[in-house]
N, C-alpha and C positions, 0 to 999 in steps of 0.2 A: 504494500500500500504506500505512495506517495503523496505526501500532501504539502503544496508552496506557499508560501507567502503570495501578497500583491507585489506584482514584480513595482521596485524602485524603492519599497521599503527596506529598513535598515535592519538586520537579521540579526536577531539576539542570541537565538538554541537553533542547533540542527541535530536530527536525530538521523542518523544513516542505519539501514537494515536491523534498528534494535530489536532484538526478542528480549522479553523479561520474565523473569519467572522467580522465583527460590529454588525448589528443586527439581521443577520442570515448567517449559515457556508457558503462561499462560494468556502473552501478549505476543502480535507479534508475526513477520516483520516487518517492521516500520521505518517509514522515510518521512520524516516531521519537520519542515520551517518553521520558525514563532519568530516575528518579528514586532519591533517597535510599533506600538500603534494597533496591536492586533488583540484581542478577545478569543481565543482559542478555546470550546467547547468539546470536554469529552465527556463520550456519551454510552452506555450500554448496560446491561443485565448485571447483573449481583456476579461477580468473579469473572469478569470476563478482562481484567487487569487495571481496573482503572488506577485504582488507587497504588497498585503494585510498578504500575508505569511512572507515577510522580515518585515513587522512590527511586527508582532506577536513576532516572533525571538528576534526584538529588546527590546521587552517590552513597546514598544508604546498602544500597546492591548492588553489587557490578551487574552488567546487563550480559545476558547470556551468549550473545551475539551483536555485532556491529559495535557505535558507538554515540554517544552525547556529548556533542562538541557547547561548548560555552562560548561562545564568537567574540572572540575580542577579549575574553576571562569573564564575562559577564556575571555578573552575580545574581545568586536566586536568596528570595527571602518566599517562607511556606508557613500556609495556615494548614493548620491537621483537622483531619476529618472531627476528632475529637481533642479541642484543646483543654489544656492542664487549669482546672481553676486556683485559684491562689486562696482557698478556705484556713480562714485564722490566720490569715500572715496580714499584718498593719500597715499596707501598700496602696495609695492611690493610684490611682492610671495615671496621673500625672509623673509619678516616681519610678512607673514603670516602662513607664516610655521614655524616659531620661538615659535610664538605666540600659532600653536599650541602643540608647544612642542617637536617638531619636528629636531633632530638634524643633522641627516646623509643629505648630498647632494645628487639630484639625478643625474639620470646616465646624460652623457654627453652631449645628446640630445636634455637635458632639462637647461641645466646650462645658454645659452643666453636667458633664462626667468627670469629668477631668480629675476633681478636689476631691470624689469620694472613695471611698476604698473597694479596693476589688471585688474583695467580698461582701458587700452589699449592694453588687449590682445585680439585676436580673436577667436570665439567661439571653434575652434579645439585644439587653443592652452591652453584656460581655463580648458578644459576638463582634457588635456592629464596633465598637475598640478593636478586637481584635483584626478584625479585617480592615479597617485603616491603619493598626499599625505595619501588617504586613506589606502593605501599598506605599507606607512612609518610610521604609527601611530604602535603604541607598544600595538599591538591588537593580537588574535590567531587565530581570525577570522574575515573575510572580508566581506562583501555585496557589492553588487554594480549592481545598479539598471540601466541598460539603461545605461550601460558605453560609449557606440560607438556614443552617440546622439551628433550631431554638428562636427560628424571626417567626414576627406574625405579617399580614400583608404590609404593612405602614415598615414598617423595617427592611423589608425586602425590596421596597422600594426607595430607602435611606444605603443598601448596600448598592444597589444597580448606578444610583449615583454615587457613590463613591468610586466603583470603577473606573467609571466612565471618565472621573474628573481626571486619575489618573493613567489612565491607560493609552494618550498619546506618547506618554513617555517611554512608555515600558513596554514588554509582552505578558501576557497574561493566558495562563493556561486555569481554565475553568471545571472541575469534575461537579456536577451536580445531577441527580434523579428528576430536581424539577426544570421539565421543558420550558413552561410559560417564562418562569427566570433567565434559561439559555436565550430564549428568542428574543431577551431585553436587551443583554446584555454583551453575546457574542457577534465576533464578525465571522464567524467559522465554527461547525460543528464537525468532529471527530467523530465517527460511529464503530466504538472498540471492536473486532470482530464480527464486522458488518461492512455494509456500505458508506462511501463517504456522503455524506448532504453538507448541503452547501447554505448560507443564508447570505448576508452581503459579498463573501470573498470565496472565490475557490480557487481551486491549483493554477487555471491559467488568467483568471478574468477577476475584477471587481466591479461587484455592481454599482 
């Protein structure tokens, strides 16, 4: 499977004939561009690699076959399908974003979170930090596994903008089960051991 960028955009990840697996391929193989600018949507059934593919990418697995080039050394910052919450520890999201390095504020939205501690946020609200700080990390390329999990509509639609504000900058590779969210937010869908679909961008053309 091949899948390109909009030709004249600036390529962040290339993925050449990756298989991925642990201890047999379960993805795979694959020929991936993600470039600057781009919203990359993958997509498919319960173990068909999705989530096993953004490790590969990360270098948590070596990939079974082929390789995941970083264009340029690019750097990846990653939301996990399930992040770690900070129960009993006396951390604001302000401290925590400092901490990781972190210096721009986010948009407005999100500024009466900022002063109070982690652990008295509620799950939609933890999310929607967490997925701005992965977008505010000094990375060229994004992952973000399961972004939408614990949002209700009004949040879902607080992360689709957030992408969005940053996603000229960067590449952004998207795993999520909900469609209606892909079709907001991606310029391209992946379909894991399937067919490729296409929504604004495909391998030779942009809409």
């Amino acid at each position: 499977m091949v899948l390109g960028a909009c030709p004249g955009a600036v390529t962040r990840l290339l993925l050449q004939g990756v298989v991925a697996g642990y201890a047999h391929p379960v993805v795979g193989p694959l020929d991936l561009t993600v470039a600057a600018g781009e919203v990359v949507g993958l997509v498919g059934p319960n173990g068909s690699g999705k989530t096993t593919l953004l490790a590969t990418i990360l270098g948590r697995i070596p990939p079974l076959a082929g390789q995941v080039v970083r264009v340029g050394g690019a750097r990846l910052s990653y939301l996990a399908q399930h992040p770690v919450r900070a129960e009993g520890v006396p951390l604001t999201a302000r401290e925590w974003f400092r901490f990781l390095g972190i210096a721009s504020e986010p948009p407005p939205m999100l500024l009466p979170l900022l002063d109070r501690r982690l652990d008295t946020l509620s799950g939609g609200q933890s999310q929607l930090l967490a997925i701005w700080g992965a977008l505010a990390l000094p990375a060229e390329v994004v992952l973000l596994d399961e972004p939408t999990n614990h949002l209700d509509p009004s949040h879902v639609t607080a992360a689709v903008q957030l992408i969005q504000q940053h996603a000229p900058e960067k590449g952004v590779i998207v795993v999520s089960h909900d469609r209606a969210f892909l079709d907001r937010v991606t310029t391209r869908l992946v379909t894991l051991g399937a067919r490729i679909e296409g929504s604004n961008c495909s391998l030779d053309t942009c809409a």
